[in-house]
ChimeraX commands (.cxc) that place a marker at each C-alpha (Angstrom):
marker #1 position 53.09,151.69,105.55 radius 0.5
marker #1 position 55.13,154.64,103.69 radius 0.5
marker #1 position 57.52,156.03,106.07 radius 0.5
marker #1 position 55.49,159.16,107.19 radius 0.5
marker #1 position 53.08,156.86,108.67 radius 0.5
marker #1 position 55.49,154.86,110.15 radius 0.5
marker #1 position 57.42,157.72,111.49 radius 0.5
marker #1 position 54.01,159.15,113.07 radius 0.5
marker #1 position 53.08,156.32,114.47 radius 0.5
marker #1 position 56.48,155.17,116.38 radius 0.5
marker #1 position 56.18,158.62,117.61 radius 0.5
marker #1 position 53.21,158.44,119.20 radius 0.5
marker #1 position 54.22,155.07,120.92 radius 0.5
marker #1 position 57.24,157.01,122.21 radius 0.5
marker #1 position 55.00,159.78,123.91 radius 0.5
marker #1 position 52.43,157.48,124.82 radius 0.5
marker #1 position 55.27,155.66,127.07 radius 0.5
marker #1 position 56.72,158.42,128.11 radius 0.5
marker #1 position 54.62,159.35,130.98 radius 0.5
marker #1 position 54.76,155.43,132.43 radius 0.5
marker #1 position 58.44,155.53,131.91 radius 0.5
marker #1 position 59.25,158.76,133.93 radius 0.5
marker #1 position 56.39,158.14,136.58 radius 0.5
marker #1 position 56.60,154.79,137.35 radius 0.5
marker #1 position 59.13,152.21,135.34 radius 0.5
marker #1 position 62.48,153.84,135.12 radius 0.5
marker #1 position 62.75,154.09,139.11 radius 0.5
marker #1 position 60.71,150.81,139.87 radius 0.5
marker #1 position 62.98,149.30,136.68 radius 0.5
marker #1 position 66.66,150.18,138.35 radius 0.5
marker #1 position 65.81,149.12,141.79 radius 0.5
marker #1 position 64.92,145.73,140.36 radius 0.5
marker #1 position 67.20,145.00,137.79 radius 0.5
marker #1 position 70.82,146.54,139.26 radius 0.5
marker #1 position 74.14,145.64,138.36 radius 0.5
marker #1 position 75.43,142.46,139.24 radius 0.5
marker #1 position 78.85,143.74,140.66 radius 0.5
marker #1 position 81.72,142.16,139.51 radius 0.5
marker #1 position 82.48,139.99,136.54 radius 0.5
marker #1 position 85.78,138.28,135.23 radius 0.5
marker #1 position 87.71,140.16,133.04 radius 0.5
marker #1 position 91.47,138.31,132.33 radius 0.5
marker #1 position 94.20,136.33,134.16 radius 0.5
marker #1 position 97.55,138.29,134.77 radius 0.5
marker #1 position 100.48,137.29,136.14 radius 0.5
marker #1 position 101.23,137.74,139.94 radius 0.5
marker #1 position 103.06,140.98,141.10 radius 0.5
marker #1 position 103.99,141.79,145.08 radius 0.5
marker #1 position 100.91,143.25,146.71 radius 0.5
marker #1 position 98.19,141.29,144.67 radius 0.5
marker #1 position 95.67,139.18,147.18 radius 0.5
marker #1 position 96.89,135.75,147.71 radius 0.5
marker #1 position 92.78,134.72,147.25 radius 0.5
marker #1 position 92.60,136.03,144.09 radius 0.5
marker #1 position 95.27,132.99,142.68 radius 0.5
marker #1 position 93.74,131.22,140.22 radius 0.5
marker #1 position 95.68,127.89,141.15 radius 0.5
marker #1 position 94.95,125.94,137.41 radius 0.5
marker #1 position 96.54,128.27,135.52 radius 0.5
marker #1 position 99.41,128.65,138.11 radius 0.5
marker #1 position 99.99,124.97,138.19 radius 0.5
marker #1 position 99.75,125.00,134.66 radius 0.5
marker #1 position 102.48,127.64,133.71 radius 0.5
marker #1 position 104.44,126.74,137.40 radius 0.5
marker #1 position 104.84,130.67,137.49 radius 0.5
marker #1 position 101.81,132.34,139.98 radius 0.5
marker #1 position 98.64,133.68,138.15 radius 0.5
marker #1 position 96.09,135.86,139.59 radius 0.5
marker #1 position 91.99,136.54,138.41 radius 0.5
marker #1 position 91.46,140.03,137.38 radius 0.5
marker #1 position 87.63,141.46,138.08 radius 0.5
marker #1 position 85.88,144.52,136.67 radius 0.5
marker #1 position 82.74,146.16,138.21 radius 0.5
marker #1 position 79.94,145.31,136.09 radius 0.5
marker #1 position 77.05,147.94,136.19 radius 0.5
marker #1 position 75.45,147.88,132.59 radius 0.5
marker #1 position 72.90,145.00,132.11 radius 0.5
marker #1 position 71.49,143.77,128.87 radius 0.5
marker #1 position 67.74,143.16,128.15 radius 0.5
marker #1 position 66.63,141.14,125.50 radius 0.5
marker #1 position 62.41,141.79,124.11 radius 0.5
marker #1 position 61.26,137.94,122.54 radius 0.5
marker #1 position 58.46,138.60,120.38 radius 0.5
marker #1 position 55.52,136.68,119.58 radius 0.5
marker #1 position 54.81,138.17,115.99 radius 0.5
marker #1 position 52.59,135.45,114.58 radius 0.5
marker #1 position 49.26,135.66,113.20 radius 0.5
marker #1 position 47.24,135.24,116.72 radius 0.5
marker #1 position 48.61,138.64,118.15 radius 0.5
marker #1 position 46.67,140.59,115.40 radius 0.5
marker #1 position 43.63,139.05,117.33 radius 0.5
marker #1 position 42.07,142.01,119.88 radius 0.5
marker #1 position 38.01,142.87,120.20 radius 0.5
marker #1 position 39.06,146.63,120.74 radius 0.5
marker #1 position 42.95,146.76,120.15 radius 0.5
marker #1 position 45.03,143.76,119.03 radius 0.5
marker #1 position 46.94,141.75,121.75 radius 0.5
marker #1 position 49.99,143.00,118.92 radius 0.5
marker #1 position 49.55,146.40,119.14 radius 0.5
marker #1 position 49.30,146.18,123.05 radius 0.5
marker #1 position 52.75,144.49,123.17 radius 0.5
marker #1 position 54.13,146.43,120.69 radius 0.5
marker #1 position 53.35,149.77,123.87 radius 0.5
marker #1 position 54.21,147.11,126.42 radius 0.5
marker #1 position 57.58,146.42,124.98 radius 0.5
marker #1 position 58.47,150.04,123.99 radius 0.5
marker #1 position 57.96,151.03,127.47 radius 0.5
marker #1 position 60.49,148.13,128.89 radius 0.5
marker #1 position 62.87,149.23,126.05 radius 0.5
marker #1 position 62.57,153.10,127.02 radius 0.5
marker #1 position 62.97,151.96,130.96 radius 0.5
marker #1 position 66.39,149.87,129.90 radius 0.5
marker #1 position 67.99,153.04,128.57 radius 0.5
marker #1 position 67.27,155.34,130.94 radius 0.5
marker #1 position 68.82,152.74,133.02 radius 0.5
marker #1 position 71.95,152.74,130.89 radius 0.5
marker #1 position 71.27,149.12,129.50 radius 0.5
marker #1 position 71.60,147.48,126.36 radius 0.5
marker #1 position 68.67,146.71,124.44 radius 0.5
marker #1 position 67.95,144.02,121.47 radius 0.5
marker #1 position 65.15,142.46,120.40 radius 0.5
marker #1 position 64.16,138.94,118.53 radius 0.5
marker #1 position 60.89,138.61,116.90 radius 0.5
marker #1 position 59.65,135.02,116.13 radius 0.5
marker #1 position 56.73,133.45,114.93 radius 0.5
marker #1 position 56.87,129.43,114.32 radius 0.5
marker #1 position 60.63,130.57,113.29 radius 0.5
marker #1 position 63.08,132.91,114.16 radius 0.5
marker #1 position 61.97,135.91,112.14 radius 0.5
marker #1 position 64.66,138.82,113.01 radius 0.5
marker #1 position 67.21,138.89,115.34 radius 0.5
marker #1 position 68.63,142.89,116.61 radius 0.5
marker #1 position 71.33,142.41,118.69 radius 0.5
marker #1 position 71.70,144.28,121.89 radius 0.5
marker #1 position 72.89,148.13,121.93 radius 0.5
marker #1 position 72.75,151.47,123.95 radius 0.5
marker #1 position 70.54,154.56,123.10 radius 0.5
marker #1 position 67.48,156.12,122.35 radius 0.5
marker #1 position 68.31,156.02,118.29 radius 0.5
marker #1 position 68.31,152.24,118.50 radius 0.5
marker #1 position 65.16,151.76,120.46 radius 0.5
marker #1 position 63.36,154.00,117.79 radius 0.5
marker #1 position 65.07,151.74,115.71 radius 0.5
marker #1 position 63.61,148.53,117.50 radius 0.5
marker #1 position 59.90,150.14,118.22 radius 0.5
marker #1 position 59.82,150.76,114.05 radius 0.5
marker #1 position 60.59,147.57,113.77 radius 0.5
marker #1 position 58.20,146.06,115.67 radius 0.5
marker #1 position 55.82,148.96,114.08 radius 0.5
marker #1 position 56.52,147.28,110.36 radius 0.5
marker #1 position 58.33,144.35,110.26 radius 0.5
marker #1 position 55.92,141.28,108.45 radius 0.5
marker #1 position 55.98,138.14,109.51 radius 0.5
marker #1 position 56.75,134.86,107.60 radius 0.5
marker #1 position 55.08,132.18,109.34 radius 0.5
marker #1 position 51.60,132.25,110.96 radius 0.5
marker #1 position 51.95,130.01,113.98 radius 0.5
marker #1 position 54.17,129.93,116.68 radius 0.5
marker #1 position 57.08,127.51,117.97 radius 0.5
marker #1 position 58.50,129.54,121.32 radius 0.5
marker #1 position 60.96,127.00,120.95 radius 0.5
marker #1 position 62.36,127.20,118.56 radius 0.5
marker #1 position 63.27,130.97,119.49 radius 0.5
marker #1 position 64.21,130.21,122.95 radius 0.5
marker #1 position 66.62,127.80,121.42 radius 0.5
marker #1 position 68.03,129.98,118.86 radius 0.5
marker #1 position 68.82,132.70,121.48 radius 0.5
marker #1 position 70.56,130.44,123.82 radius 0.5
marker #1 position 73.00,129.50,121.17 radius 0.5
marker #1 position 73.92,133.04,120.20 radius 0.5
marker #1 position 73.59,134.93,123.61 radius 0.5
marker #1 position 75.79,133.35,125.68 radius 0.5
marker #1 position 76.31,136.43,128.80 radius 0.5
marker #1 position 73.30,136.93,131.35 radius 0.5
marker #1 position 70.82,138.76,130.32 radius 0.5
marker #1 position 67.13,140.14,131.35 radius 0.5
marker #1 position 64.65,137.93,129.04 radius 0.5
marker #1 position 61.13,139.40,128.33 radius 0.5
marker #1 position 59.12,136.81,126.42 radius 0.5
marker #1 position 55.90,138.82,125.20 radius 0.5
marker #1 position 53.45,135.92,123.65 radius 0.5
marker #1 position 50.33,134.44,124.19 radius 0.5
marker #1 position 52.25,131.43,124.43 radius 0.5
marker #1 position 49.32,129.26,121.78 radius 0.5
marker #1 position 52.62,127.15,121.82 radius 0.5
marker #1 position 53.44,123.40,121.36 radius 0.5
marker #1 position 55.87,122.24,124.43 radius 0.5
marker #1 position 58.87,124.74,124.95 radius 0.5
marker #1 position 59.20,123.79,128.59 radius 0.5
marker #1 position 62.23,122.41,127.99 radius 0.5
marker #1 position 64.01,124.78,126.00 radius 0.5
marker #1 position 62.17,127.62,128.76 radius 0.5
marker #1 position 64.31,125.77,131.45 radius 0.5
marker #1 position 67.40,125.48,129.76 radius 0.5
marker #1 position 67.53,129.05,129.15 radius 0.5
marker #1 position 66.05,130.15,132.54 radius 0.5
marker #1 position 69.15,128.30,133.89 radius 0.5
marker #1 position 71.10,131.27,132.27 radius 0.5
marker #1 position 69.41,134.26,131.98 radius 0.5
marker #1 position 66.50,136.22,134.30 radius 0.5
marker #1 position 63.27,135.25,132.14 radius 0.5
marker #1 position 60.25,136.72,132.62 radius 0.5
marker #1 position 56.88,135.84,130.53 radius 0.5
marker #1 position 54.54,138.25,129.74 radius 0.5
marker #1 position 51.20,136.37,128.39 radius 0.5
marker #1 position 49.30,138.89,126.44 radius 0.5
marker #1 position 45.32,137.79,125.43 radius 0.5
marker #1 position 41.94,139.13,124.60 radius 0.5
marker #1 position 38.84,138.91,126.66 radius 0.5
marker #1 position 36.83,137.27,124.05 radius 0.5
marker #1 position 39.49,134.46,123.65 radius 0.5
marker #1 position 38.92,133.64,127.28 radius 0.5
marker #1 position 34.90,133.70,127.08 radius 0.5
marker #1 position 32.91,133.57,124.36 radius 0.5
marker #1 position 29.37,136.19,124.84 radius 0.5
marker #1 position 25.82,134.39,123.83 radius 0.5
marker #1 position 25.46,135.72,120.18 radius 0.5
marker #1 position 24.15,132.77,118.41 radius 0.5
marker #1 position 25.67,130.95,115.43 radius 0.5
marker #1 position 29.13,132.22,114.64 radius 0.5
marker #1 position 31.93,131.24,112.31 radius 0.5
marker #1 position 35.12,130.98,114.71 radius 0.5
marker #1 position 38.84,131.02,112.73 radius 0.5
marker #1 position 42.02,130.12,113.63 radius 0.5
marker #1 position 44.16,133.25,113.02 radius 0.5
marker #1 position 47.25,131.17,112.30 radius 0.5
marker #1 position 45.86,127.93,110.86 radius 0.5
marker #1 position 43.05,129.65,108.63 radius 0.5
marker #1 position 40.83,126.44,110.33 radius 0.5
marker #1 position 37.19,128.06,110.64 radius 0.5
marker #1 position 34.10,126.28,112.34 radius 0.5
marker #1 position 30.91,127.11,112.92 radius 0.5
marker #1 position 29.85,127.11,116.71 radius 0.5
marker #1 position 26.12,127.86,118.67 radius 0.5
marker #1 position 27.29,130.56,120.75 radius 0.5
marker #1 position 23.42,130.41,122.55 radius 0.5
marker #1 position 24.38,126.58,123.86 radius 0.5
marker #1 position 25.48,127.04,127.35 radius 0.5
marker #1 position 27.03,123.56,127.90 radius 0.5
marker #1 position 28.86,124.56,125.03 radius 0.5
marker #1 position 29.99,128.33,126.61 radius 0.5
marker #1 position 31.09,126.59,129.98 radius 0.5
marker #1 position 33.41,123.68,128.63 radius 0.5
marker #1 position 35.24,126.31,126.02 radius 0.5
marker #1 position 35.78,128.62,129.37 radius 0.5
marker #1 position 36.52,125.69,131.18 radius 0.5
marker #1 position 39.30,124.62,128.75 radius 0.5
marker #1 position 40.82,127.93,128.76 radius 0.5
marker #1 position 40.81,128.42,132.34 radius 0.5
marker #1 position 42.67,125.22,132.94 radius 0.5
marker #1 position 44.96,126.39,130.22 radius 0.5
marker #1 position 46.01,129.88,132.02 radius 0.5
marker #1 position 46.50,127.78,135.14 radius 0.5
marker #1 position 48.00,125.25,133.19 radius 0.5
marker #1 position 50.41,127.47,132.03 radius 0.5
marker #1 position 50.89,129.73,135.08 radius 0.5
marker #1 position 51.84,126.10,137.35 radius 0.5
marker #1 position 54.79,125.83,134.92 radius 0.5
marker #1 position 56.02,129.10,135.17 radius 0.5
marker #1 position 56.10,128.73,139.13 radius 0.5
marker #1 position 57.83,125.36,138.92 radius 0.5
marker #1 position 60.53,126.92,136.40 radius 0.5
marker #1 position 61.03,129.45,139.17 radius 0.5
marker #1 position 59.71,132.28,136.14 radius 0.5
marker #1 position 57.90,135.22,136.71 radius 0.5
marker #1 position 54.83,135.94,134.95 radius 0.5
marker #1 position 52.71,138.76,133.87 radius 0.5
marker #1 position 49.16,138.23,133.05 radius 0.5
marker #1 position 47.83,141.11,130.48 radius 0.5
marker #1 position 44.34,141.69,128.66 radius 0.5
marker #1 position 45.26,143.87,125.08 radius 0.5
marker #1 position 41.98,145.80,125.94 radius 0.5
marker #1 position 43.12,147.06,129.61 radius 0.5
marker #1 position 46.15,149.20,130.34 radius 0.5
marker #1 position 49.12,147.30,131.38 radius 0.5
marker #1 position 50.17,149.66,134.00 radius 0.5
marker #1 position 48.72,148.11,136.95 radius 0.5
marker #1 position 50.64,144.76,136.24 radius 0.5
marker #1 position 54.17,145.97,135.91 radius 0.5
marker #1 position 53.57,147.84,139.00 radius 0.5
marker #1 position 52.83,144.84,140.74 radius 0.5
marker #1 position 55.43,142.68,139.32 radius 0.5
marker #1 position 58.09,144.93,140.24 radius 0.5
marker #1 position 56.68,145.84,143.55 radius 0.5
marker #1 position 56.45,141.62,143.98 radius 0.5
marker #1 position 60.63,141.52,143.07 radius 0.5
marker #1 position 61.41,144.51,145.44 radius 0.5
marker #1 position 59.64,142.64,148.13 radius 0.5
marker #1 position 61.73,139.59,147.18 radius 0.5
marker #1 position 65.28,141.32,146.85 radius 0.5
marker #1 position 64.34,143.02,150.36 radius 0.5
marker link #1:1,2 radius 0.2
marker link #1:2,3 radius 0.2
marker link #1:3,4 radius 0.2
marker link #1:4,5 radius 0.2
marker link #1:5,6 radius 0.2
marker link #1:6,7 radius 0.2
marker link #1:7,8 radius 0.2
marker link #1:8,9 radius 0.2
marker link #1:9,10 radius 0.2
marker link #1:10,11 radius 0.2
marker link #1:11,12 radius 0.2
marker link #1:12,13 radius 0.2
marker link #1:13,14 radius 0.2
marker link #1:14,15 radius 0.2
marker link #1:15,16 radius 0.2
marker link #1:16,17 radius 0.2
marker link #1:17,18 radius 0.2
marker link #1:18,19 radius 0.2
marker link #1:19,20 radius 0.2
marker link #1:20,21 radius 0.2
marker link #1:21,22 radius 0.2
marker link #1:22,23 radius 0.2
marker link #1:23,24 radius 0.2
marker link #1:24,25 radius 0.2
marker link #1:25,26 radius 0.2
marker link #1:26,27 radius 0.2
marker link #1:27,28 radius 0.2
marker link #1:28,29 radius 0.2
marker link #1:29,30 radius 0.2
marker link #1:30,31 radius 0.2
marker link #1:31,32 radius 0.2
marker link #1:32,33 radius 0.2
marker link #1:33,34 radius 0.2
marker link #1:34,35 radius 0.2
marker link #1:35,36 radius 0.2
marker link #1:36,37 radius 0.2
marker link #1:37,38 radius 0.2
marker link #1:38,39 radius 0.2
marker link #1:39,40 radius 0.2
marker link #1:40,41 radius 0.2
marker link #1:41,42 radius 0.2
marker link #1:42,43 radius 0.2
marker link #1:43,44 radius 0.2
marker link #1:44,45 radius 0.2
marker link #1:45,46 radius 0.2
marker link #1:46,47 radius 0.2
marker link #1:47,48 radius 0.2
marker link #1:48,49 radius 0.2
marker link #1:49,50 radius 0.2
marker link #1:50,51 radius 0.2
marker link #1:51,52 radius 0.2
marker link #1:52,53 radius 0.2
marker link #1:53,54 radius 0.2
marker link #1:54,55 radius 0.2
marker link #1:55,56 radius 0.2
marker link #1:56,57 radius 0.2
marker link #1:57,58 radius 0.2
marker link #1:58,59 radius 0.2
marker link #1:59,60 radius 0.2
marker link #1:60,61 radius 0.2
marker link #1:61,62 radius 0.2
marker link #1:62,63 radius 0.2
marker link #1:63,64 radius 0.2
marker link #1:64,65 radius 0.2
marker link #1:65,66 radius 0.2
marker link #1:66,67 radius 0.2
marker link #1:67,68 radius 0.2
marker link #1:68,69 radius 0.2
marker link #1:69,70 radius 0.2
marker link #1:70,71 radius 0.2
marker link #1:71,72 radius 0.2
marker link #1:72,73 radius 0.2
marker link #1:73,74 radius 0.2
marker link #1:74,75 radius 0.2
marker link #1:75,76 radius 0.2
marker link #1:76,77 radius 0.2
marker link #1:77,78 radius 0.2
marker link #1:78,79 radius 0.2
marker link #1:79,80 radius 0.2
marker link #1:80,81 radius 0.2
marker link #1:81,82 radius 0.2
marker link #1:82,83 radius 0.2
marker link #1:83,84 radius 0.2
marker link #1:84,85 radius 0.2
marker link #1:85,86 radius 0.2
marker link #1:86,87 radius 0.2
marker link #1:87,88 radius 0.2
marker link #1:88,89 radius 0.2
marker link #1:89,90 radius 0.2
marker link #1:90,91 radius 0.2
marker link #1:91,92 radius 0.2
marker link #1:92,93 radius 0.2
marker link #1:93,94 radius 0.2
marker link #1:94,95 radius 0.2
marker link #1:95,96 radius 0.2
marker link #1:96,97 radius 0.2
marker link #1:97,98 radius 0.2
marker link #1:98,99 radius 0.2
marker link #1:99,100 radius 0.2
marker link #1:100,101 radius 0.2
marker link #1:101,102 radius 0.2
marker link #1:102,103 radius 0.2
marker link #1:103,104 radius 0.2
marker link #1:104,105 radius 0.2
marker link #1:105,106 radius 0.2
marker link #1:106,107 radius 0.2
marker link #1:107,108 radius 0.2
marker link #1:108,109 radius 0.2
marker link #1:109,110 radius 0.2
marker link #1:110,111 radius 0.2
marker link #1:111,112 radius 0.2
marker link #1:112,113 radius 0.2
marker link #1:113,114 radius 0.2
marker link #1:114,115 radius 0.2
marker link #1:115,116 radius 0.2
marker link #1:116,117 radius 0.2
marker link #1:117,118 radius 0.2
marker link #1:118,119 radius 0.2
marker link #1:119,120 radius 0.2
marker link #1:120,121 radius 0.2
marker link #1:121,122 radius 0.2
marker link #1:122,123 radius 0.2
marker link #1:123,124 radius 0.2
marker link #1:124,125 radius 0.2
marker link #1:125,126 radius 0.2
marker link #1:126,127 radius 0.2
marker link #1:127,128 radius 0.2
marker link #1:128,129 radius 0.2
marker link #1:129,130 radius 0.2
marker link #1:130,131 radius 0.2
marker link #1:131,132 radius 0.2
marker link #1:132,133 radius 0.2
marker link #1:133,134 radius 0.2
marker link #1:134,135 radius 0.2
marker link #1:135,136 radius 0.2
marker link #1:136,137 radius 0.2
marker link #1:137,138 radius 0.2
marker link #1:138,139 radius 0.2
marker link #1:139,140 radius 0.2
marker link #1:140,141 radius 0.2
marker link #1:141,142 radius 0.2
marker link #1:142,143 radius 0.2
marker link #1:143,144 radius 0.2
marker link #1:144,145 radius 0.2
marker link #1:145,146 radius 0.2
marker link #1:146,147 radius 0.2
marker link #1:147,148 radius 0.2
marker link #1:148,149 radius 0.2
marker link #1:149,150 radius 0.2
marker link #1:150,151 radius 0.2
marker link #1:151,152 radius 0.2
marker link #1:152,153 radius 0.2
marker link #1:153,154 radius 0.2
marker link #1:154,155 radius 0.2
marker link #1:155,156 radius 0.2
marker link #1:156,157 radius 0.2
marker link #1:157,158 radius 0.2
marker link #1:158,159 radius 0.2
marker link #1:159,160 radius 0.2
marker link #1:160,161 radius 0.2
marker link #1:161,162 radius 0.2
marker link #1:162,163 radius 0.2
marker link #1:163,164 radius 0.2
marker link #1:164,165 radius 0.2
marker link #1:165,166 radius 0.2
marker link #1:166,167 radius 0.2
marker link #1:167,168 radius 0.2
marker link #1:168,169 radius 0.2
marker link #1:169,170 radius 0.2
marker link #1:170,171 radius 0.2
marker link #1:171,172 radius 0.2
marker link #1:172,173 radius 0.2
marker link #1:173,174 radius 0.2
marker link #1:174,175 radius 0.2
marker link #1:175,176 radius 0.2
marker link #1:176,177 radius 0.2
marker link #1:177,178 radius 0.2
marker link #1:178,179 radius 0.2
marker link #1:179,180 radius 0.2
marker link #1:180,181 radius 0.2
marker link #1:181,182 radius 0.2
marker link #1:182,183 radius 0.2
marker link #1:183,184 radius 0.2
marker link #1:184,185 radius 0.2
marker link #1:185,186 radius 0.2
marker link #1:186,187 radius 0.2
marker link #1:187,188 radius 0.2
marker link #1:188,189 radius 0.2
marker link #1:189,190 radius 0.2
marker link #1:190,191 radius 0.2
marker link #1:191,192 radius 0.2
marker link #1:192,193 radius 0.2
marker link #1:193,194 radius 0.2
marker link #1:194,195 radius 0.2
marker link #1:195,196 radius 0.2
marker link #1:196,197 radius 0.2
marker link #1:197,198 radius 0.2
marker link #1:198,199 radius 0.2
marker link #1:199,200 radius 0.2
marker link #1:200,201 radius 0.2
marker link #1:201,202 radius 0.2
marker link #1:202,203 radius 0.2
marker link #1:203,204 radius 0.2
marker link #1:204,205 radius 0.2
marker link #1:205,206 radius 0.2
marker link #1:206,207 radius 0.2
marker link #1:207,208 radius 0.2
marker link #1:208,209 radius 0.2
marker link #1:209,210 radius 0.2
marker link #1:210,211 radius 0.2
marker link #1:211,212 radius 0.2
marker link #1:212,213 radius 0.2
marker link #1:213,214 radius 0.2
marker link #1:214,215 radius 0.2
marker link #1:215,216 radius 0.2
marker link #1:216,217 radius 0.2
marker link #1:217,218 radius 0.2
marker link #1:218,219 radius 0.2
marker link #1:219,220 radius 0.2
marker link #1:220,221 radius 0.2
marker link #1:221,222 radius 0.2
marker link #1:222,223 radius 0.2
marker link #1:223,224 radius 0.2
marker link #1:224,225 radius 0.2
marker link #1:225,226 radius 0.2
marker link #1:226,227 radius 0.2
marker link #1:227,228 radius 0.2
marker link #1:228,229 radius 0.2
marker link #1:229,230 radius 0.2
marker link #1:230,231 radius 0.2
marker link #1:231,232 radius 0.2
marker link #1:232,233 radius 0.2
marker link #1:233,234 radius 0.2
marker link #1:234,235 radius 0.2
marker link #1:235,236 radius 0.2
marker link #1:236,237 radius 0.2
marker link #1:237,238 radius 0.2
marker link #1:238,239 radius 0.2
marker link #1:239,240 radius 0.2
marker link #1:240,241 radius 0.2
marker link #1:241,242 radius 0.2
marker link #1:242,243 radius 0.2
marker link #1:243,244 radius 0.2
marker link #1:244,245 radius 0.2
marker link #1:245,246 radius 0.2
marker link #1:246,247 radius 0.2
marker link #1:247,248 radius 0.2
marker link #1:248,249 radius 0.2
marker link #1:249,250 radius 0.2
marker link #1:250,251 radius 0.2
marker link #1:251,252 radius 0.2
marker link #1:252,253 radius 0.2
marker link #1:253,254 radius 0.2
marker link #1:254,255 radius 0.2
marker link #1:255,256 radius 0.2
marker link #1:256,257 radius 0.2
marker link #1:257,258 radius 0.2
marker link #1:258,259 radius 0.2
marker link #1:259,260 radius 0.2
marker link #1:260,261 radius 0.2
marker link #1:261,262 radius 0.2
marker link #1:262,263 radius 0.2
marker link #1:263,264 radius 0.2
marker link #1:264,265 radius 0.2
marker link #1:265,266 radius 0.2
marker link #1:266,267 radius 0.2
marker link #1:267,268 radius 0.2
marker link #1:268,269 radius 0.2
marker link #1:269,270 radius 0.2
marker link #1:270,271 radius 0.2
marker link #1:271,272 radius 0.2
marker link #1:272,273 radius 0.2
marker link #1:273,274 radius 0.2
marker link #1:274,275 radius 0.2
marker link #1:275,276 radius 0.2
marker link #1:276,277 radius 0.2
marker link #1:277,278 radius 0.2
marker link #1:278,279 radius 0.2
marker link #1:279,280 radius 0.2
marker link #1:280,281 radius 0.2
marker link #1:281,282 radius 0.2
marker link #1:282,283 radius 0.2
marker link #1:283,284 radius 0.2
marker link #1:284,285 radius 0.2
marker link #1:285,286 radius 0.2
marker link #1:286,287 radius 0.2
marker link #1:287,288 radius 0.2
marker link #1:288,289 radius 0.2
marker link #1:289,290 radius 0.2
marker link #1:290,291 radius 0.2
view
């Protein structure tokens, strides 16, 4: 896209999350997702006055001289946007299950800021594709929303993985974990628990309609968006209709079993409905939980 285009269009994601941002997410966003208080910040040596509990007795035994922990108040959190940006999110019967996570994710960015929060983003496909590490400010969400606007992937299918594993290596603090996919994964259950372990992780599993039920059209050539595999399927066979739904259905619940067991939220979206309805349930679900 030349950069008019891409200007206009990052623009209009901006006021198209606007309204959902003031209304509904920055509010619903800070009474979820508050500071965690206090964090360690250095060990000093002991002066008269300092609280006795505070000692921390290694280091004192260590240097035979008294040492005390120092704390700070910790009030700025980081959130970190996964991406699923291979070839199966360009998929959508009215809007791509991309394009609706490209809004989805824009609006959790804008929420972060006006919460004071760093934002960063890592985009992945059956690789790590681009890593943005974590800042402040609107500038650098624009900066993350173009990217998500234009950046072109290099691989076609997708490893969650492999990214989940990459960003446990390199983020090492806390951190709120969005995972926007449709999770057409091989097994990252692992990896998903090693990381949960760490960080607050919640999935968001983005999908169209059509990939969930198939409509009676007759013959039809079916591809694989990130294999290129095409077949040609009787759409008018209703055995045929009722296994694929079958299949799927057992694959949502499949995957929504493992979340629950991981102790991981999740957020079921369709990229041709508005995704409103299902943040404001999620969060109203962790208010109820934190009350």
């Amino acid at each position: 896209m030349e950069t008019k285009e891409i200007i206009k269009k990052v623009k209009k994601i901006e006021i198209k999350t606007k309204h959902l941002v003031e209304g509904l997410m920055t509010g619903a966003y800070h009474s979820v997702f508050k500071g965690r208080g206090i964090e360690f910040s250095e060990v000093r040596e002991y002066v008269p006055g300092d609280d006795v509990r505070s000692i921390d007795w290694k280091v004192t035994a260590r240097m035979n001289h008294p040492f005390v922990k120092e704390f700070i108040e910790e009030r700025d959190l980081t959130m970190y946007i996964i991406f699923d940006v291979s070839a199966s999110g360009e998929f959508g019967a009215t809007k791509s299950k991309k394009e609706q996570a490209t809004e989805l994710a824009a609006t959790l960015m804008f929420s972060a800021i006006q919460n004071n929060d760093n934002v960063g983003l890592m985009l992945f496909s059956d690789r790590m594709e681009r890593f943005i590490p974590a800042r402040k400010g609107k500038k650098h969400v624009l900066k993350l929303v173009r990217e998500l606007v234009t950046y072109e992937p290099v691989g076609k299918t997708t490893d969650i993985g492999v990214a989940l594993s990459y960003f446990s290596k390199i983020i090492k603090r806390g951190s709120i974990i969005f995972i926007i996919s449709d999770f057409y994964s091989s097994d990252f259950l692992l990896p998903l628990k090693m990381i949960r372990q760490k960080h607050d992780v919640i999935a968001i599993n983005i999908h169209d309609i059509r990939e969930l039920e198939i409509p009676d059209v007759g013959y039809i050539e079916l591809e694989d968006e990130e294999t290129g595999e095409q077949i040609l399927v009787d759409t008018s066979d209703a055995l045929f209709r009722k296994r694929y739904e079958g299949i799927m259905k057992e694959r949502e619940l499949g995957l929504t079993r493992h979340m629950h067991k991981l102790g991981i939220d999740m957020i079921a979206l369709h990229s041709d409905q508005t995704y409103e309805t299902p943040l404001r349930n999620f969060f109203r679900t962790r208010e109820r939980r934190r009350g």
